[in-house]
VOBA-1610 file (N, C-alpha, C; in pm, whole numbers, padded with zeros to 5 digits, always signed):
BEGIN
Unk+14185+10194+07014Unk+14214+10310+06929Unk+14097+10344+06839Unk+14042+10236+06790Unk+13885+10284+06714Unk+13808+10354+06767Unk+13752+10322+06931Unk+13700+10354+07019Unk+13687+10534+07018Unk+13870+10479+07060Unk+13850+10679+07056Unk+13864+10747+06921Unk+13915+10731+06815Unk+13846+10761+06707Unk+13729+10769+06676Unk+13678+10692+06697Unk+13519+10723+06685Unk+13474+10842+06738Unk+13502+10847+06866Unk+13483+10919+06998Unk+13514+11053+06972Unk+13659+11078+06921Unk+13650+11244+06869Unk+13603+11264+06766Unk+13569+11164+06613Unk+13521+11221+06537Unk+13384+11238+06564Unk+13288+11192+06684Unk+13142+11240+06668Unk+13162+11379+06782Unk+13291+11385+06847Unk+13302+11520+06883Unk+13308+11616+06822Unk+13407+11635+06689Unk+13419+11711+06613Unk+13289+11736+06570Unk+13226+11668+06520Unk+13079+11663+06392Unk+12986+11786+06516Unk+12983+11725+06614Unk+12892+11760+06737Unk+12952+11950+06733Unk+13091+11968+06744Unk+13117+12081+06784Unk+13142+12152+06671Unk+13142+12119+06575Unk+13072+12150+06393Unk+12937+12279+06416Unk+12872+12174+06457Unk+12699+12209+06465Unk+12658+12306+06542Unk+12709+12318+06676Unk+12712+12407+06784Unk+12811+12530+06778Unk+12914+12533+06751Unk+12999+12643+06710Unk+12936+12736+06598Unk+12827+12678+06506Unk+12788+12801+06457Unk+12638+12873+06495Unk+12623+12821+06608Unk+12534+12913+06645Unk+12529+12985+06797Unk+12678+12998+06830Unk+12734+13055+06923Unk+12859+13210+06907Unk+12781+13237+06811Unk+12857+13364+06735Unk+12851+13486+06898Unk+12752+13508+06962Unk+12773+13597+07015Unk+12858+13605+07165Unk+12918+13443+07147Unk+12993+13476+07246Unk+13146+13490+07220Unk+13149+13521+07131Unk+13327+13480+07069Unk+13361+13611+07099Unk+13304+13773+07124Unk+13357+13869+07152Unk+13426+13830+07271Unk+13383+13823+07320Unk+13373+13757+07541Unk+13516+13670+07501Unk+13516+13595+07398Unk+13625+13501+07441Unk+13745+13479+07344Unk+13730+13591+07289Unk+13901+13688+07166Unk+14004+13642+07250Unk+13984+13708+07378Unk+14127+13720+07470Unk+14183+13535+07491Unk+14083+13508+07497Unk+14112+13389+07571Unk+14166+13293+07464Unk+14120+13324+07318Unk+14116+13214+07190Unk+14298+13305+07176Unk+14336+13424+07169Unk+14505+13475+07166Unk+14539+13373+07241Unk+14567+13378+07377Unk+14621+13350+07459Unk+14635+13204+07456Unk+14524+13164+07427Unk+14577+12992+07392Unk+14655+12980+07271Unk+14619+13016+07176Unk+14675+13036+07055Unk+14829+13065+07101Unk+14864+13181+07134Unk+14999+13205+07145Unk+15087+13136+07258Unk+15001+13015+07360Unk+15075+12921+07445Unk+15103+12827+07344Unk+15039+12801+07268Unk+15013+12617+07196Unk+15139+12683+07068Unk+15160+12810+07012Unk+15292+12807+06911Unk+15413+12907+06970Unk+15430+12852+07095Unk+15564+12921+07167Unk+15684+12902+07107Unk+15655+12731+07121Unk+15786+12730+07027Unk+15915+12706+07104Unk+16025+12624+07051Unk+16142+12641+07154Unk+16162+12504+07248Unk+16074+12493+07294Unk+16092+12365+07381Unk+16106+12228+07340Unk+16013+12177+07207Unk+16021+12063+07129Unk+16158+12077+07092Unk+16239+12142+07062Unk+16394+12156+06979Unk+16480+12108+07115Unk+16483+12222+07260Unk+16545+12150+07347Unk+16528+12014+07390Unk+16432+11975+07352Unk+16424+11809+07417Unk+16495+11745+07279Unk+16491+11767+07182Unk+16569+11678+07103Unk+16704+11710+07099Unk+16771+11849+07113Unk+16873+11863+07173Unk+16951+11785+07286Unk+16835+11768+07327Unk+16904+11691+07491Unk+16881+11546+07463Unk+16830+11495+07390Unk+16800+11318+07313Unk+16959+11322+07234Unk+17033+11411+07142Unk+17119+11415+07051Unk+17252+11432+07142Unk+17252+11498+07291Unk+17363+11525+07308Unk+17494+11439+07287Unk+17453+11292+07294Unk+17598+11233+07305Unk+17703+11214+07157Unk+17584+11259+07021Unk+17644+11279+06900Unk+17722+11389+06920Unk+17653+11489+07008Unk+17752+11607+06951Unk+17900+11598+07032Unk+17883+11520+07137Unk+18009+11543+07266Unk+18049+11407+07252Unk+18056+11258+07159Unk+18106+11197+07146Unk+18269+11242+07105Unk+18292+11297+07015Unk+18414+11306+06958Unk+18495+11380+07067Unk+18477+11460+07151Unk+18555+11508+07215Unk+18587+11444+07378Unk+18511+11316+07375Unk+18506+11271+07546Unk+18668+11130+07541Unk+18719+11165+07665Unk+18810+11067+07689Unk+18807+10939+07692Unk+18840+10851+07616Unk+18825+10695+07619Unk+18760+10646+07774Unk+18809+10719+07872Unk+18788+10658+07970Unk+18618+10640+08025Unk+18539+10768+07950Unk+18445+10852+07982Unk+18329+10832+07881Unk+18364+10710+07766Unk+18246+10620+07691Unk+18199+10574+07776Unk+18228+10457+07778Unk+18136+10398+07892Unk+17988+10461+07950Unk+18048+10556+08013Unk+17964+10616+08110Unk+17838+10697+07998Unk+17927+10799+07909Unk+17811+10872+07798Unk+17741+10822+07748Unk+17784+10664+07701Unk+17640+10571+07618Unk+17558+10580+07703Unk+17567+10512+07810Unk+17478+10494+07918Unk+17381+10601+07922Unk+17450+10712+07957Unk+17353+10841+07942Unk+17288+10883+07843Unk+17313+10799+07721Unk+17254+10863+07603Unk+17142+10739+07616Unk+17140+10639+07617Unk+17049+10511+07646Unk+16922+10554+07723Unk+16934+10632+07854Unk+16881+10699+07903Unk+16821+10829+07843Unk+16874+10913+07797Unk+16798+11018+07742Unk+16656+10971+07642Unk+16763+10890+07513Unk+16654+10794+07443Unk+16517+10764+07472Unk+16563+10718+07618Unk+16411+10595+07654Unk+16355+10753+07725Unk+16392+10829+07812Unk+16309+10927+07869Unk+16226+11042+07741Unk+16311+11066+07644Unk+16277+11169+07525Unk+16116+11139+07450Unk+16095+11042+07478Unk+15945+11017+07428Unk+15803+10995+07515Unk+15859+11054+07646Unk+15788+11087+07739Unk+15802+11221+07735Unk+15892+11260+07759Unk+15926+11442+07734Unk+15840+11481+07622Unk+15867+11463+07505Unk+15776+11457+07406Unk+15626+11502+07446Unk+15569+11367+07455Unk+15449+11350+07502Unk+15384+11455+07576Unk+15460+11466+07678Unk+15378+11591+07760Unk+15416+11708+07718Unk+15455+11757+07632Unk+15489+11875+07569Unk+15353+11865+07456Unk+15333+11768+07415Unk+15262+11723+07305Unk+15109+11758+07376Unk+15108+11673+07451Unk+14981+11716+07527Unk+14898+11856+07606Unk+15042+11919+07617Unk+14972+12059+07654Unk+14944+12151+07523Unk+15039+12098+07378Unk+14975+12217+07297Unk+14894+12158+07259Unk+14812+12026+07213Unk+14684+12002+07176Unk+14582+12067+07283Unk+14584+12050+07444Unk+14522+12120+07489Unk+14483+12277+07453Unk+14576+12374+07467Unk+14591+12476+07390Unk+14516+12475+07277Unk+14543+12382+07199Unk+14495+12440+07075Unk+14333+12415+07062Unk+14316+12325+07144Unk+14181+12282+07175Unk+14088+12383+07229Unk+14169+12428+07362Unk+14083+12548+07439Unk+14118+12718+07268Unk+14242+12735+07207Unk+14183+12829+07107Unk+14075+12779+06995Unk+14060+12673+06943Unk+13953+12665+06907Unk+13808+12659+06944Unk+13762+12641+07047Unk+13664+12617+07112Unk+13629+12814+07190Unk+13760+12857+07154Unk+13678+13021+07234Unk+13740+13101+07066Unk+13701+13026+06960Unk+13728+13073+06841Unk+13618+13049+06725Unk+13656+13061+06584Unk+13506+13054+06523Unk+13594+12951+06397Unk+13703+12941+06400Unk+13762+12831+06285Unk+13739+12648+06304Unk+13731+12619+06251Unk+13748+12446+06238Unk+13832+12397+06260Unk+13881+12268+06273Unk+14027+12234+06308Unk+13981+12047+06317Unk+14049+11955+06267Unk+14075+11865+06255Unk+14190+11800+06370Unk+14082+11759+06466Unk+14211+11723+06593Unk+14232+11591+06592Unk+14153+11488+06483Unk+14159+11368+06545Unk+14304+11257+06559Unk+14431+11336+06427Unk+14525+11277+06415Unk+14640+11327+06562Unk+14622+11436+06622Unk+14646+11439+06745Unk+14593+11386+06889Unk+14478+11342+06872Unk+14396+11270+06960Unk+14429+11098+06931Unk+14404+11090+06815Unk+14523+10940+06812Unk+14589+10931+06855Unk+14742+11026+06865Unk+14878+11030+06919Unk+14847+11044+07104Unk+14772+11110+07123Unk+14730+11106+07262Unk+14722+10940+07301Unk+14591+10896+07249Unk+14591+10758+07258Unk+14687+10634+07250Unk+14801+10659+07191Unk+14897+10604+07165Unk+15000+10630+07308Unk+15010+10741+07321Unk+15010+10819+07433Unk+15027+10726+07579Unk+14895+10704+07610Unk+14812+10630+07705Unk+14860+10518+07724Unk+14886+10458+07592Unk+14921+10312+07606Unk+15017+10256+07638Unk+15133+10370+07578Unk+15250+10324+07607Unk+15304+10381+07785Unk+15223+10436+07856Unk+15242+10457+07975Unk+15256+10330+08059Unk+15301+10189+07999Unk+15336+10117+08083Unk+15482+10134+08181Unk+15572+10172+08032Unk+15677+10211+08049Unk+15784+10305+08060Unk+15731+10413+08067Unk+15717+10561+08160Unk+15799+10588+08202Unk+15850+10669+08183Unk+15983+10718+08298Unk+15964+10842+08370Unk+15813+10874+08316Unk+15757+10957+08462Unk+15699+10927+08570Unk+15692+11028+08661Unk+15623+10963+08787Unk+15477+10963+08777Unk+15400+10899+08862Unk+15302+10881+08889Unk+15162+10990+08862Unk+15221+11118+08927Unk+15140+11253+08933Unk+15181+11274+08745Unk+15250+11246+08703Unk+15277+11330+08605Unk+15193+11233+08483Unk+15241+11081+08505Unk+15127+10980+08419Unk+14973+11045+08447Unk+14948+11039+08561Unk+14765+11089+08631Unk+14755+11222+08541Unk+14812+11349+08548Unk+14806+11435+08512Unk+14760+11427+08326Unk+14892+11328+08278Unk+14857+11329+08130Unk+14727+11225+08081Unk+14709+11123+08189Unk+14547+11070+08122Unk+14474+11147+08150Unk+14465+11196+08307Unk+14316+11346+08305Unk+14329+11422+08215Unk+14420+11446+08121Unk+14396+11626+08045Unk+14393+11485+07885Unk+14391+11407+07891Unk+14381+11315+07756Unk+14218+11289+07757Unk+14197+11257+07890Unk+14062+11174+07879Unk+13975+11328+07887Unk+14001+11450+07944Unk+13931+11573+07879Unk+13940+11605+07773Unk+14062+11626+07666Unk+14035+11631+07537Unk+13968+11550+07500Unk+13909+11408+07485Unk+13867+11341+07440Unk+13689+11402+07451Unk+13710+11420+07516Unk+13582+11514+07519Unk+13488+11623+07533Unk+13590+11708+07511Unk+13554+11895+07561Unk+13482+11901+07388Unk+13492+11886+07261Unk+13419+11921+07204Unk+13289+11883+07191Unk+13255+11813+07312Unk+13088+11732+07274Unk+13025+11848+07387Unk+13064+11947+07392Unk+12955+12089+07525Unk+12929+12084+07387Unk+12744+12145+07487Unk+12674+12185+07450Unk+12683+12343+07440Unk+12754+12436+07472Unk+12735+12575+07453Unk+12910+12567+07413Unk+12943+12681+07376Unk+13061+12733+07353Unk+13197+12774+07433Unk+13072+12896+07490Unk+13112+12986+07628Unk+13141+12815+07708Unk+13030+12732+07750Unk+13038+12671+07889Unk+13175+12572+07820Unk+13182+12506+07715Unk+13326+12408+07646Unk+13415+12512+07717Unk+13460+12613+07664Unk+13573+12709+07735Unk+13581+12665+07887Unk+13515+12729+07962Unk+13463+12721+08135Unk+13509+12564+08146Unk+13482+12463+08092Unk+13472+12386+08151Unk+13634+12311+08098Unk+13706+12321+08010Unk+13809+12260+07975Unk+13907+12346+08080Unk+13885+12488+08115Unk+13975+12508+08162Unk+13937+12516+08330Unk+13827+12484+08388Unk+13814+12448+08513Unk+13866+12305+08530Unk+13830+12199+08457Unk+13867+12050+08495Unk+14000+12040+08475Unk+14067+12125+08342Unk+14197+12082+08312Unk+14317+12165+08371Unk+14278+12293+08439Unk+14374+12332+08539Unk+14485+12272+08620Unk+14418+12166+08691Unk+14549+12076+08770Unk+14608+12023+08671Unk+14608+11950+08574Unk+14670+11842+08515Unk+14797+11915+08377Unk+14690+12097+08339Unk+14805+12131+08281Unk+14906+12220+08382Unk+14870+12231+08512Unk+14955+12288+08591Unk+15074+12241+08616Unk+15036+12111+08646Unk+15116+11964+08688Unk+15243+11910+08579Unk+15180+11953+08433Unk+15229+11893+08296Unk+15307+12052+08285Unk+15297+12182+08300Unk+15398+12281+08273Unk+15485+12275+08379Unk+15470+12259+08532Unk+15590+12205+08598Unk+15688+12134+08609Unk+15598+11998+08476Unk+15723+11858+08473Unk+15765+11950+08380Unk+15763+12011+08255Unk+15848+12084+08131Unk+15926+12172+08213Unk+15883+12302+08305Unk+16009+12363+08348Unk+16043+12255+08452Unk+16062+12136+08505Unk+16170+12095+08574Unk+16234+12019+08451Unk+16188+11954+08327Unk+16295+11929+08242Unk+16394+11990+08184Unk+16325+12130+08182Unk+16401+12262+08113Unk+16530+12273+08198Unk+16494+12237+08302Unk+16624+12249+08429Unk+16702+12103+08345Unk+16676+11994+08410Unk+16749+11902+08295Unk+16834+11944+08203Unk+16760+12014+08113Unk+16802+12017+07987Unk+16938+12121+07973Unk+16914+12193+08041Unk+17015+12287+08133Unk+17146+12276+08140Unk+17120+12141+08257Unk+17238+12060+08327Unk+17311+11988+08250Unk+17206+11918+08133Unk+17314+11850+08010Unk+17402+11956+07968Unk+17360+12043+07940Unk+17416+12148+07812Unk+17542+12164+07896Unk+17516+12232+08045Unk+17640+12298+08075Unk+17728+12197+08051Unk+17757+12027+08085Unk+17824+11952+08084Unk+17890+11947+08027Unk+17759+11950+07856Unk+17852+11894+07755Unk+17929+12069+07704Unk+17919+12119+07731Unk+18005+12283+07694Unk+18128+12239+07784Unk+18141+12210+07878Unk+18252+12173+07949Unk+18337+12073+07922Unk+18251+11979+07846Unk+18328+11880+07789Unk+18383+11877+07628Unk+18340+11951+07613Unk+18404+11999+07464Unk+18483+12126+07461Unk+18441+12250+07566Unk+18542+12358+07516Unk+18669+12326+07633Unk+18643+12215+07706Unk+18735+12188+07796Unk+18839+12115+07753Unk+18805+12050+07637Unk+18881+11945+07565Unk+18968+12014+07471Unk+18905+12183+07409Unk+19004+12242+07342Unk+19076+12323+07431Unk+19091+12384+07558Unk+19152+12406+07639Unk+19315+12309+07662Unk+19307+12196+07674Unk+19372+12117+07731Unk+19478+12119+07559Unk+19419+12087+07439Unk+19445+12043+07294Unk+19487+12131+07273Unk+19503+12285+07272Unk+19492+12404+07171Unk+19658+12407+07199Unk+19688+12379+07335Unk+19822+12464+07390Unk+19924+12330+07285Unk+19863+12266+07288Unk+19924+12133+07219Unk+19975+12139+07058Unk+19928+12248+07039Unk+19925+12273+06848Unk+19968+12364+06822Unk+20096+12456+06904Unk+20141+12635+06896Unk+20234+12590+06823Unk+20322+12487+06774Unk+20449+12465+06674Unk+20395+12538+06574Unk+20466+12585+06499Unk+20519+12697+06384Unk+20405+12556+06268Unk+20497+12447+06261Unk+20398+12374+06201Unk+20268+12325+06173Unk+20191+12354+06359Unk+20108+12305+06367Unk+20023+12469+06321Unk+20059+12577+06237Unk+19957+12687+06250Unk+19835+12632+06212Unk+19854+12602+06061Unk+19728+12561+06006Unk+19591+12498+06144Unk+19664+12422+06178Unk+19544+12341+06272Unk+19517+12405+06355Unk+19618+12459+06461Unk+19556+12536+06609Unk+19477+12636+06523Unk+19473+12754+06394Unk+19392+12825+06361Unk+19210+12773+06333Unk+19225+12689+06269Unk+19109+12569+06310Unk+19020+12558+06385Unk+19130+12535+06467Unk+19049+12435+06652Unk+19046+12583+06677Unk+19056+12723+06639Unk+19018+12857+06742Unk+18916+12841+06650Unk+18909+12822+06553Unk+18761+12875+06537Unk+18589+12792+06565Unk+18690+12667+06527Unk+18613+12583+06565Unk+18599+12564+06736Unk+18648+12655+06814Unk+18618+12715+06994Unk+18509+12797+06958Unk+18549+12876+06847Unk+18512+13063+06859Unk+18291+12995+06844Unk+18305+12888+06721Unk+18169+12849+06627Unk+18104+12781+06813Unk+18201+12667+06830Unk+18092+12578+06931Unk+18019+12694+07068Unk+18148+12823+07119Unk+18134+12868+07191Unk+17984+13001+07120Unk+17976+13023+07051Unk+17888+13109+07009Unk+17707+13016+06965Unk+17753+12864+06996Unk+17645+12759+06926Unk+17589+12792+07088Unk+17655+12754+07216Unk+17614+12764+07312Unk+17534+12858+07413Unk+17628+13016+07340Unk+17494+13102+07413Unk+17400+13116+07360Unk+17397+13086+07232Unk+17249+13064+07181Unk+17189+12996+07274Unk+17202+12817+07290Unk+17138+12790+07316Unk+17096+12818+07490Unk+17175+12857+07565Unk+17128+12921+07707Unk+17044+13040+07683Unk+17042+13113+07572Unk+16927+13187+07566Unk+16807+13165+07573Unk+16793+13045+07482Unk+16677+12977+07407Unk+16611+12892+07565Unk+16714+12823+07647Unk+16628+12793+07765Unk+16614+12867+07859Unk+16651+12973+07862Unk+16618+13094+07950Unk+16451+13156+07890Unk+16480+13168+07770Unk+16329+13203+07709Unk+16222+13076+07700Unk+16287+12975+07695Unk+16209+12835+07695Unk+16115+12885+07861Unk+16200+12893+07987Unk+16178+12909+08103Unk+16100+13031+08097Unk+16095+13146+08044Unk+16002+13237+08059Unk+15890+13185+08001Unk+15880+13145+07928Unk+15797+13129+07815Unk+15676+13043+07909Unk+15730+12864+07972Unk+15648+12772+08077Unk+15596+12928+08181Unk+15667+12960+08248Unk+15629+13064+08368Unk+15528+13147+08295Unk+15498+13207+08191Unk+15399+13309+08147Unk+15273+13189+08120Unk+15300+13118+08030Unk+15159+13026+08038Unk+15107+13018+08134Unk+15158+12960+08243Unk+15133+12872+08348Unk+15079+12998+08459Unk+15137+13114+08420Unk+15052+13210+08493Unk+14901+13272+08434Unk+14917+13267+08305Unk+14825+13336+08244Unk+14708+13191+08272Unk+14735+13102+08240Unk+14595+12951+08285Unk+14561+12967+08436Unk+14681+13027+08513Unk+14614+13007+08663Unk+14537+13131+08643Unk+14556+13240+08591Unk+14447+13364+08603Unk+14328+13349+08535Unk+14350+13276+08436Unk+14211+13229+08342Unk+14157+13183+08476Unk+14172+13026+08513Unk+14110+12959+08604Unk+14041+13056+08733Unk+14119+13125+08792Unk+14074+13199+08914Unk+13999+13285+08884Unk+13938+13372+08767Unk+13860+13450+08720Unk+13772+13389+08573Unk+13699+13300+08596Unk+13635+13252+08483Unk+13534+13311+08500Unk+13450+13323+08647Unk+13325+13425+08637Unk+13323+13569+08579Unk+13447+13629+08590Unk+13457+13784+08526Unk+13569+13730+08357Unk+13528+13640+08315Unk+13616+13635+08207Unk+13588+13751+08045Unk+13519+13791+08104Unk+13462+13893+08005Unk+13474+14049+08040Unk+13540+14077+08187Unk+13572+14233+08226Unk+13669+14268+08139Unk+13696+14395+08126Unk+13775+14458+08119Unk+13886+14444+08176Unk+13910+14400+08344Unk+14020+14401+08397Unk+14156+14255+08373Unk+14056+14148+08296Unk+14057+14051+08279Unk+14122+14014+08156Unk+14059+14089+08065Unk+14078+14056+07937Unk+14217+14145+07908Unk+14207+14272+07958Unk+14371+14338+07961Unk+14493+14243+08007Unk+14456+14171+08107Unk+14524+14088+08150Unk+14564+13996+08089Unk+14501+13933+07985Unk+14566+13835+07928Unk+14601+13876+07831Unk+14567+14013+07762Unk+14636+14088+07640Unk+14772+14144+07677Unk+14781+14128+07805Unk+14960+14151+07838Unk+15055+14042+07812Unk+14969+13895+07881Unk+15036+13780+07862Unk+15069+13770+07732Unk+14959+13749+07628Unk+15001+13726+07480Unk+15087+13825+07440Unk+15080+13935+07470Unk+15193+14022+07431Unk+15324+13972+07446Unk+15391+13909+07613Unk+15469+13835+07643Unk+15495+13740+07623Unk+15420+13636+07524Unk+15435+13524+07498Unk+15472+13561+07332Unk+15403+13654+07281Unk+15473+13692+07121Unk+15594+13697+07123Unk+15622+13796+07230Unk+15772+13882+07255Unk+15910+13750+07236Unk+15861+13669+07350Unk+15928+13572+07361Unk+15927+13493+07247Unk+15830+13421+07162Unk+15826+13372+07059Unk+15941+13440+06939Unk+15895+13583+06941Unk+15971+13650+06838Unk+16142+13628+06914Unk+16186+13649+07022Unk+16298+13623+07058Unk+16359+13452+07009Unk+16302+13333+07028Unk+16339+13242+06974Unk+16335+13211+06813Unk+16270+13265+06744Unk+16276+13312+06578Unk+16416+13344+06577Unk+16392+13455+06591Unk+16518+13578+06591Unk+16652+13503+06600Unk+16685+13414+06711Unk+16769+13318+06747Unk+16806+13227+06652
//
């Protein structure tokens, strides 16, 4: 861990020195410093993964004696997977934020995220990802570790996002297939809780029982209105992976014309779509 401490802070110092005398390429690379910028604060996805780490608090109280058992288990599981989820969520917005600083003219202090990377690394003994997806997060770790030591500006840009293409391609695919995951919990646990007042409600119509069945409707009306929220939020979570992940493959396939006109419109649509969406999960 010193090692690489060391290692990004003589990166930083290095890309200190060189960033200010690369002023004339930062017109050329506006589009590109948005567009990372507005991938790395999307937003939305860190909340569903802890959502989906918490589910068995929220759907404990309503599951059948018979049907503990089984939910710990699944929550045991979420636990140990949630800090891998993490991680690679973690790792693509430092990337991001790496590639907007580097096609930008501000400073930025990455080394307490480059630690966490490193930490990162280590604990990949015990992983509950696969193989491509471990490979994926040391290649785009062991490139941050060193995209701020280019020598030009323009070529740091070019080159973080030529080498790191596969690995954040690879790392936004594992997020939208978790997003699917995350999905599959939710519907469950909606089924297992508004299913539980289904079965309960008809149970509480005595003259006596008003007070309570009025209650348990609202407390249907609150959980059922908690839920389309959140199917919104991974529906926009899911747009949100799909627009990055398109806008980096167009970066990548046009880095020689990254400075046209036809190019730079292009990714001023994406960020547009990635605001849009941002502002939709606010809003939420």
């Amino acid at each position: 861990m010193n090692a690489l401490r060391t290692l990004s802070t003589s990166a930083l110092l290095a890309a200190s020195l060189l960033l200010g005398g690369c002023a004339s390429n930062r017109v050329n690379l506006e589009e590109v410093r948005e567009f990372a910028d507005a991938s790395a604060r999307l937003g939305g996805y860190a909340e569903l993964s802890t959502r989906y780490r918490d589910t068995y608090l929220r759907e404990q109280p309503y599951l059948p004696p018979a049907a503990e058992q089984v939910a710990k288990e699944n929550d045991a599981r979420r636990h140990a997977a949630y800090n891998d989820f993490a991680t690679i969520q973690k790792a693509v917005v430092l990337y991001m934020q790496t590639l907007s600083q580097l096609a930008g003219a501000a400073r930025y202090d990455f080394t307490p995220q480059l630690d966490t990377l490193g930490v990162g690394m280590a604990g990949m003994s015990n992983t509950t990802l696969g193989q491509k997806q471990v490979g994926a997060y040391t290649g785009l770790a062991r490139l941050l570790t060193r995209a701020l030591t280019s020598r030009l500006q323009k070529e740091s840009v070019e080159t973080m996002v030529r080498e790191g293409d596969a690995d954040v391609r690879i790392l936004l695919e594992a997020m939208a297939s978790l997003t699917d995951i995350y999905a599959a919990a939710h519907e469950n646990e909606k089924k297992t809780v508004l299913g539980f007042f289904e079965v309960a409600l008809p149970l509480a119509e005595r003259p006596q029982d008003r007070l309570l069945h009025t209650l348990a409707r609202a407390h249907v009306q609150a959980k059922t209105g908690e839920y389309r929220l959140i199917e919104r939020r991974i529906d926009l979570a899911r747009q949100g992976l799909a627009k990055v992940a398109q806008g980096h493959q167009k970066l990548r396939e046009n880095l020689d014309t990254m400075s046209s006109s036809e190019m730079r419109h292009m990714l001023s649509d994406v960020v547009r779509d990635l605001r849009l969406i941002r502002a939709g999960l606010v809003t939420d």
